[in-house]
N, C-alpha and C positions, 0 to 999 in steps of 0.2 A: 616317681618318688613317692606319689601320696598312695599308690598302689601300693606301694613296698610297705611304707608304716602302717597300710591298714594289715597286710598279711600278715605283718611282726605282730600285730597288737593283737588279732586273731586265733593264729595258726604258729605261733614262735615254734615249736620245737619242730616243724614241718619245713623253715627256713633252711634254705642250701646254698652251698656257694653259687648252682645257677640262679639266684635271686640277686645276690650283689654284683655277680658279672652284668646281669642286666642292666643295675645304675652304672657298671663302669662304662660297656658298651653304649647307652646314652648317652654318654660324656660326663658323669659326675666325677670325681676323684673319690681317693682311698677315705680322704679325710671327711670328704661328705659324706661317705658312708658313714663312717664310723660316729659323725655329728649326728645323722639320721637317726642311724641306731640310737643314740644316748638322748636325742632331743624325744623320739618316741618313747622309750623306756623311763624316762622321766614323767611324761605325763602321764600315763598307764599308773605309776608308783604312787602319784600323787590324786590322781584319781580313785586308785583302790582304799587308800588315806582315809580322804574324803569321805568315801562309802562307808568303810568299815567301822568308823568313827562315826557316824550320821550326820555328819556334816556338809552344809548345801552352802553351796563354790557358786556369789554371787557373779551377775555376770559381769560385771563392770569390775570386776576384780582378776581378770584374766590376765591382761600384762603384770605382772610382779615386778618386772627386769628395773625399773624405773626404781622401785626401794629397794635394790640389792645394792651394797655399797661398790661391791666393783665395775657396776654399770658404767661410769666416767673412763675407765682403764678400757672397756670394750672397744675395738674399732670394727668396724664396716665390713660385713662378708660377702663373698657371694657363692651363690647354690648355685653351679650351673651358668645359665643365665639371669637369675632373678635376683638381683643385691638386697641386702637387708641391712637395714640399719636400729642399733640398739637406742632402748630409749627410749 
């Protein structure tokens, strides 16, 4: 998986369907991908932000999830084998 977000974050227009068969074949689901995809592309957009803006992304400011007001609505996921919980 962290192989996959770094070639999206990299190489995006070189991505193939043999890239995501590979998370399927590991056992991810459809939806993990597609969370992948968005959870990468998300950070990348808001990194480019960041940059383009000259703005320096303190590091103790990396979880947000906590001040987003639908964080409480959020329940429990899990990737694979590794559950995550929001908050």
């Amino acid at each position: 998986m962290l192989e996959f977000a770094e070639f999206l974050t990299i190489s995006p227009s070189s991505m193939s369907q043999a890239n995501v068969d590979a998370l399927l074949e590991a056992g991810w689901t459809d939806g993990d991908v597609i969370d992948i995809v968005h959870i990468t592309a998300l950070y990348a957009y808001q990194v480019r932000v960041a940059e383009g803006l000259g703005i320096e992304i303190e590091a103790n400011k990396v979880n947000i999830s906590a001040e987003l007001s639908f964080s409480d609505k959020v329940s429990s996921k899990t990737f694979g084998s590794i559950a995550t919980h929001p908050g």
